[in-house]
PyMOL CGO cylinders between C-alpha atoms (Angstrom):
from pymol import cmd
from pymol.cgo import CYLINDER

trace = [
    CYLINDER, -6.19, -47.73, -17.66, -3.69, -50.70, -16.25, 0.3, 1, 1, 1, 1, 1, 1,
    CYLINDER, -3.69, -50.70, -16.25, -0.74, -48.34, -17.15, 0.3, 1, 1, 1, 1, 1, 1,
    CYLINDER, -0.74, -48.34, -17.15, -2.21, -45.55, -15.02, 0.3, 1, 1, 1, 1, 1, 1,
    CYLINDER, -2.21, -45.55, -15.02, -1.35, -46.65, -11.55, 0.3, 1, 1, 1, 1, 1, 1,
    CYLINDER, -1.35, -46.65, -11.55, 1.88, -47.12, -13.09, 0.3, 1, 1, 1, 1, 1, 1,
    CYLINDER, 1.88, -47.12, -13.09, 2.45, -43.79, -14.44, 0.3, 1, 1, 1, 1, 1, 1,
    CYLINDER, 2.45, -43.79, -14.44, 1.66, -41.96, -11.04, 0.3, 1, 1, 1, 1, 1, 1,
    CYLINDER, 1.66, -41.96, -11.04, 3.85, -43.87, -9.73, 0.3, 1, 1, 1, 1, 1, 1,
    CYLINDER, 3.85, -43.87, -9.73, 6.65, -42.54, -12.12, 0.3, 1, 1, 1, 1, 1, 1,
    CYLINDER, 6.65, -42.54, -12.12, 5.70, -39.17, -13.83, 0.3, 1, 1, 1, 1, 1, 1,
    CYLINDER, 5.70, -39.17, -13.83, 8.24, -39.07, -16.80, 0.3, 1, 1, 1, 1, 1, 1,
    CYLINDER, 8.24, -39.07, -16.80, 8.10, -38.66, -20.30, 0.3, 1, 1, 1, 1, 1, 1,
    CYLINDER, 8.10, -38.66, -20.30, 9.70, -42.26, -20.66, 0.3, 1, 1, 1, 1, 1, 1,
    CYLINDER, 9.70, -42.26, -20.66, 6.64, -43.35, -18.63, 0.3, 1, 1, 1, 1, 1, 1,
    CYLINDER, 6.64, -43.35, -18.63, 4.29, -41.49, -20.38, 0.3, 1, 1, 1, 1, 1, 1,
    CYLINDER, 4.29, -41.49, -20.38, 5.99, -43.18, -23.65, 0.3, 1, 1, 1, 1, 1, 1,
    CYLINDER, 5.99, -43.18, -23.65, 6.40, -46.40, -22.63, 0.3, 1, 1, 1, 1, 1, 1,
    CYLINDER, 6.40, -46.40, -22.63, 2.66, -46.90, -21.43, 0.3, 1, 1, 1, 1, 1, 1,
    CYLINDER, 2.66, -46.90, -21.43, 0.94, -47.00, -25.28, 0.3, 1, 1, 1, 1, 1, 1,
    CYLINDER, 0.94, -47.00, -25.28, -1.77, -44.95, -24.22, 0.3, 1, 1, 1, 1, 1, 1,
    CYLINDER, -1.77, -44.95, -24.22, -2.99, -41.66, -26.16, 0.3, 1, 1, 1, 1, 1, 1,
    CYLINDER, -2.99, -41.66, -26.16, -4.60, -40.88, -22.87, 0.3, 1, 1, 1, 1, 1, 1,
    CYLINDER, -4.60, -40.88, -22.87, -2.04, -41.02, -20.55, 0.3, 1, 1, 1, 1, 1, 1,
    CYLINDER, -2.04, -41.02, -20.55, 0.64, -39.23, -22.60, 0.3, 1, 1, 1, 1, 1, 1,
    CYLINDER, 0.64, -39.23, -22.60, -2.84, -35.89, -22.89, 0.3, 1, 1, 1, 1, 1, 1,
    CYLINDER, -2.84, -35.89, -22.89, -2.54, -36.31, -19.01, 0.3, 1, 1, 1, 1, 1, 1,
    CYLINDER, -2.54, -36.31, -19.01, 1.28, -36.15, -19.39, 0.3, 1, 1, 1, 1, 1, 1,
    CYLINDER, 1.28, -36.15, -19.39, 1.31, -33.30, -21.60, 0.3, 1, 1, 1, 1, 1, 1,
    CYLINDER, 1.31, -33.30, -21.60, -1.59, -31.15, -19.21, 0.3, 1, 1, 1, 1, 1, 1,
    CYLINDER, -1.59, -31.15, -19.21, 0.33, -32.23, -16.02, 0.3, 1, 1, 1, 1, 1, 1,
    CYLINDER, 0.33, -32.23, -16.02, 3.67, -30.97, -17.63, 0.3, 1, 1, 1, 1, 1, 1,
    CYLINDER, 3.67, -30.97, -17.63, 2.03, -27.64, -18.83, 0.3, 1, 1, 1, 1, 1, 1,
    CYLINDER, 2.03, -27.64, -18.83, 0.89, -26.95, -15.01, 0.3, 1, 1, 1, 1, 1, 1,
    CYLINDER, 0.89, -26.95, -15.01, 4.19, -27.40, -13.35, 0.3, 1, 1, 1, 1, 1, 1,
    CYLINDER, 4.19, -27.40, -13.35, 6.06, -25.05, -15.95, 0.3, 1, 1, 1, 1, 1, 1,
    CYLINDER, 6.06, -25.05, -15.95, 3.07, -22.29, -14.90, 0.3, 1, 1, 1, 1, 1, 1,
    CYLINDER, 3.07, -22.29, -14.90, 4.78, -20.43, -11.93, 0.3, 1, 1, 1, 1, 1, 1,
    CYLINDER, 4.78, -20.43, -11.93, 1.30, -18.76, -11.59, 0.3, 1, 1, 1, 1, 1, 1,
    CYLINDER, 1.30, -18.76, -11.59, -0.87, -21.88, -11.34, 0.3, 1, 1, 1, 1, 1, 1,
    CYLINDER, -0.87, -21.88, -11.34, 2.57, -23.38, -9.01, 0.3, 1, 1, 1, 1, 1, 1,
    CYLINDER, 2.57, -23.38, -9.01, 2.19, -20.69, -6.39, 0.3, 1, 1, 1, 1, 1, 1,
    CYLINDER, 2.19, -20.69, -6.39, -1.79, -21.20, -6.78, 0.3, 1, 1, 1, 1, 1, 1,
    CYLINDER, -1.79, -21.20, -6.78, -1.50, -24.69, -6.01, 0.3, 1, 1, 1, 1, 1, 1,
    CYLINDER, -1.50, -24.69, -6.01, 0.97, -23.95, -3.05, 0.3, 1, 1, 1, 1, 1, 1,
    CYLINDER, 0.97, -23.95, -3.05, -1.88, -21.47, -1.89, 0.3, 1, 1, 1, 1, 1, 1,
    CYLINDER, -1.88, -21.47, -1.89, -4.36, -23.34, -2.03, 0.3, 1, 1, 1, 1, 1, 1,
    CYLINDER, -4.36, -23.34, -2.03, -2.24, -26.15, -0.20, 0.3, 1, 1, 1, 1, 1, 1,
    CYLINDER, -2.24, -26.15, -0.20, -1.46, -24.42, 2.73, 0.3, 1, 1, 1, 1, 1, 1,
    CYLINDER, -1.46, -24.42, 2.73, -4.87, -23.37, 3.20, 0.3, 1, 1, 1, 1, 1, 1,
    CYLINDER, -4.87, -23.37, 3.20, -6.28, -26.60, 3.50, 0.3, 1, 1, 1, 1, 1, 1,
    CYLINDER, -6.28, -26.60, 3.50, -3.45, -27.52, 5.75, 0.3, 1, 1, 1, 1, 1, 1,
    CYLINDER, -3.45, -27.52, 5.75, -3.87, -24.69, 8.52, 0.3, 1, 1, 1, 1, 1, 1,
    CYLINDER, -3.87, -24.69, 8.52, -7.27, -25.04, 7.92, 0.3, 1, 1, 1, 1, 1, 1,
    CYLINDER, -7.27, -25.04, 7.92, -7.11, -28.87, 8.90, 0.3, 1, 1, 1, 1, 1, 1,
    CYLINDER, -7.11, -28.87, 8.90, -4.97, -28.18, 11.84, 0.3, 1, 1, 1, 1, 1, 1,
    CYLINDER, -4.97, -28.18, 11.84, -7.67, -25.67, 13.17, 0.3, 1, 1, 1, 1, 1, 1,
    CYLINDER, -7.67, -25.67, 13.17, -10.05, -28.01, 12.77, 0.3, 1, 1, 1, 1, 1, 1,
    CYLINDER, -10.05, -28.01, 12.77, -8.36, -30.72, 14.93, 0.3, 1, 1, 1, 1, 1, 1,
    CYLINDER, -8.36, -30.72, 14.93, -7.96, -28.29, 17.63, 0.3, 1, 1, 1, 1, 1, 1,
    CYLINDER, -7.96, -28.29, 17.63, -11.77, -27.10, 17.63, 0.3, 1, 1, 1, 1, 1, 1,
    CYLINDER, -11.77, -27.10, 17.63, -12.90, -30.67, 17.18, 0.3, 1, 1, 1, 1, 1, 1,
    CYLINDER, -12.90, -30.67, 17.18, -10.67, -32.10, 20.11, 0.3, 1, 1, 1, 1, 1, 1,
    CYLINDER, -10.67, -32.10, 20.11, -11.58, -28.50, 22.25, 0.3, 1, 1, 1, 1, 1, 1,
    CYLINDER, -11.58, -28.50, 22.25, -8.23, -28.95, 23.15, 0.3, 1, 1, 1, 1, 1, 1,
    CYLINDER, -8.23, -28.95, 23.15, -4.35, -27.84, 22.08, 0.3, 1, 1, 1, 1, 1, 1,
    CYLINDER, -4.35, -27.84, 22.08, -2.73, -30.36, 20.15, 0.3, 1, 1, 1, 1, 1, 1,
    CYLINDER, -2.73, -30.36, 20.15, 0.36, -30.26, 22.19, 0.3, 1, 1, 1, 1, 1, 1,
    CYLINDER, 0.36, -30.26, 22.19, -2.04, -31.59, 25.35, 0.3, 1, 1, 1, 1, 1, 1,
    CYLINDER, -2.04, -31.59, 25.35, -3.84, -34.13, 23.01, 0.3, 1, 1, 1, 1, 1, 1,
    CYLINDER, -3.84, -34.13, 23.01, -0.13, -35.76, 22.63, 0.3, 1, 1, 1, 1, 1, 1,
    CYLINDER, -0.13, -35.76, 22.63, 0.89, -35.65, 26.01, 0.3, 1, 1, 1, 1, 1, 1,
    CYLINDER, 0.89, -35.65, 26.01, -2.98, -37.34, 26.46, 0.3, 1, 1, 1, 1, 1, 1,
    CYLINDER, -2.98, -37.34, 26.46, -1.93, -39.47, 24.14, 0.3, 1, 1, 1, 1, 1, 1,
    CYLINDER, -1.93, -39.47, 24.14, 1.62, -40.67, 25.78, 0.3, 1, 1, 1, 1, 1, 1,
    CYLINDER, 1.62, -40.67, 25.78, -0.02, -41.20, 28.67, 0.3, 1, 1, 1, 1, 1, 1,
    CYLINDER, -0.02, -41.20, 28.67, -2.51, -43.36, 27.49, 0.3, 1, 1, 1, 1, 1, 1,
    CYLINDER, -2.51, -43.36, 27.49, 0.17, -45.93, 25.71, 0.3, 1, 1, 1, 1, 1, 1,
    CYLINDER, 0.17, -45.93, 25.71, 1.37, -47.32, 28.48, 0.3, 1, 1, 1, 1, 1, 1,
    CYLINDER, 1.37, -47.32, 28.48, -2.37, -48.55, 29.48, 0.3, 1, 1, 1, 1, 1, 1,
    CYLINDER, -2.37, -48.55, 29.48, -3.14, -50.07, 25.95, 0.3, 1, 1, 1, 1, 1, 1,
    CYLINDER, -3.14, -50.07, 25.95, -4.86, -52.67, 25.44, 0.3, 1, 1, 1, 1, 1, 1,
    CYLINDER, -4.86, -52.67, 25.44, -6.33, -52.16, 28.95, 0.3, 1, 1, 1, 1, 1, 1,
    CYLINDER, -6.33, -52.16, 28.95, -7.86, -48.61, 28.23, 0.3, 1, 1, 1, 1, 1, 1,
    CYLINDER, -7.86, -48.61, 28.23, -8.77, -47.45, 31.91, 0.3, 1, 1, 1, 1, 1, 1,
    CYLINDER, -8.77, -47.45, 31.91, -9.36, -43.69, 31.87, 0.3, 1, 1, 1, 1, 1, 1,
    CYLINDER, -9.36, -43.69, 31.87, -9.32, -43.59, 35.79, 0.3, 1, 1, 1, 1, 1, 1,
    CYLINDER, -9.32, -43.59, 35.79, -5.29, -44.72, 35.38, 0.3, 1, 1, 1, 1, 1, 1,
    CYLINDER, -5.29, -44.72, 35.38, -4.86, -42.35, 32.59, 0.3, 1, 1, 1, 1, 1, 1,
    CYLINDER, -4.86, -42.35, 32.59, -6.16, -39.54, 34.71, 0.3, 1, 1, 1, 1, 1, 1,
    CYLINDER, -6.16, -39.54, 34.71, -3.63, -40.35, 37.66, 0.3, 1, 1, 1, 1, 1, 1,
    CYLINDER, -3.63, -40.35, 37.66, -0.77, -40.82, 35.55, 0.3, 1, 1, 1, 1, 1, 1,
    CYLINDER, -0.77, -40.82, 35.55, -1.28, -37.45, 33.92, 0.3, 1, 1, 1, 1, 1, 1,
    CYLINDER, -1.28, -37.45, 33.92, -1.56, -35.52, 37.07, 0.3, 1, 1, 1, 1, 1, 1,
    CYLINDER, -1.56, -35.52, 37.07, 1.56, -37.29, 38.51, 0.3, 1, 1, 1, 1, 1, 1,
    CYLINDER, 1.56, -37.29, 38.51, 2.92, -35.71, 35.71, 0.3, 1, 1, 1, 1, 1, 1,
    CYLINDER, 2.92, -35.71, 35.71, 2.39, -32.15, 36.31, 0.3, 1, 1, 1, 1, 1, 1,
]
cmd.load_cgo(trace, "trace")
């Protein structure tokens, strides 16, 4: 299992090869049958962007506020770091608008 780190690192059939393991070049051989199935591509790609918007919804519920705010938050608060004072953060974001 050495090799493995290795091989996901570089996912060829020289890798697979190279590495000596029987179990590496079954992984290579199932992980090359997957991305020649369109079906189980677009699946994946599904499933992907699922998570993803799903993720990003989350953030927004979780920080009850839009993202776009959070950053400008965020901005504001850089210029105060390491000296966090959310009095000053406060003022500098309503000089802002």
């Amino acid at each position: 299992m050495a090799d493995f780190p290795h091989y996901l690192e570089d996912t060829t059939d020289q890798a697979a090869i190279s590495s000596g393991s029987d179990r590496i070049r079954r992984i290579h051989n199932r992980v090359c049958k997957v991305k020649s199935n369109e079906e189980i591509g677009v699946k994946y790609m599904q499933a992907w962007e699922e998570k993803y918007y799903e993720r990003q919804e989350g953030l927004e519920e979780e920080l009850e506020e839009d993202l776009s705010d959070v950053m400008v938050i965020c901005k504001a608060a850089e210029g105060f770091a390491p000296a966090y004072d959310s009095e000053l953060i406060y003022e500098q974001l309503c000089n802002w608008k």
